[in-house]
Phi, psi and omega in degrees: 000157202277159119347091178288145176319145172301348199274333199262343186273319156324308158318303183287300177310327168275357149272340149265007162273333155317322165134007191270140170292178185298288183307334184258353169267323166321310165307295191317298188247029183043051172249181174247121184327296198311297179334307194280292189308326200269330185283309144324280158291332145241043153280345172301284192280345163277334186070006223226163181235333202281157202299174179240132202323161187239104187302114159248139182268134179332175146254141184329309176251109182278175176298330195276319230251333189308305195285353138284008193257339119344326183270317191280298175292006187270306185273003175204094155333272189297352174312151153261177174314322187268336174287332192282337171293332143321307172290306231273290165329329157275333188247350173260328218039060173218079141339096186246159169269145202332290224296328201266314193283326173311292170276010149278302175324303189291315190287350161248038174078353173312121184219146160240163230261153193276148174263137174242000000 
């Protein structure tokens, strides 16, 4: 999910520094209370509005790990996702999941090609 803009978390803090409850500012811009209290505070204690990075976890098959994993879809075309995870577990020691091989896949661009 997205950001609400700096522009609409500003609009909501100056409506409760005006003096309007929470709850009526929560109405007021089709927000969720908690929402109006986290914003409030921390413009308080930060004085800043802006959203805050959003903690992500590497990925399993890092950018260093592509060209074996290239080398590995090079050498068996026709694998499906779980055999190429199977292969992957065996020459990595790293168990990963469809879901994980899928976008190691997609991201290093790889598309396959069909046998007829």
């Amino acid at each position: 999910m997205r950001a609400y803009s700096l522009d609409l978390r500003e609009r909501i803090v100056q409506a409760v520094t005006s003096g309007q409850s929470k709850a009526a500012v929560a109405r007021t811009f089709r927000v969720n209370l908690s929402t109006v209290k986290r914003y409030t505070a921390q413009h308080r204690t930060t004085g800043s509005l802006a959203p805050k990075q959003q903690a992500r976890q590497p990925p399993r098959i890092s950018s260093a790990q592509h060209p074996t994993l290239l080398a590995q879809l090079a050498a068996q075309p026709d694998a499906t996702l779980e055999e190429h995870c199977a292969t992957w577990a065996q020459t990595q020691s790293v168990r990963v999941s469809v879901s994980t091989m899928w976008r190691a896949i997609a991201r290093v661009g790889w598309t396959p090609k069909k046998r007829r």
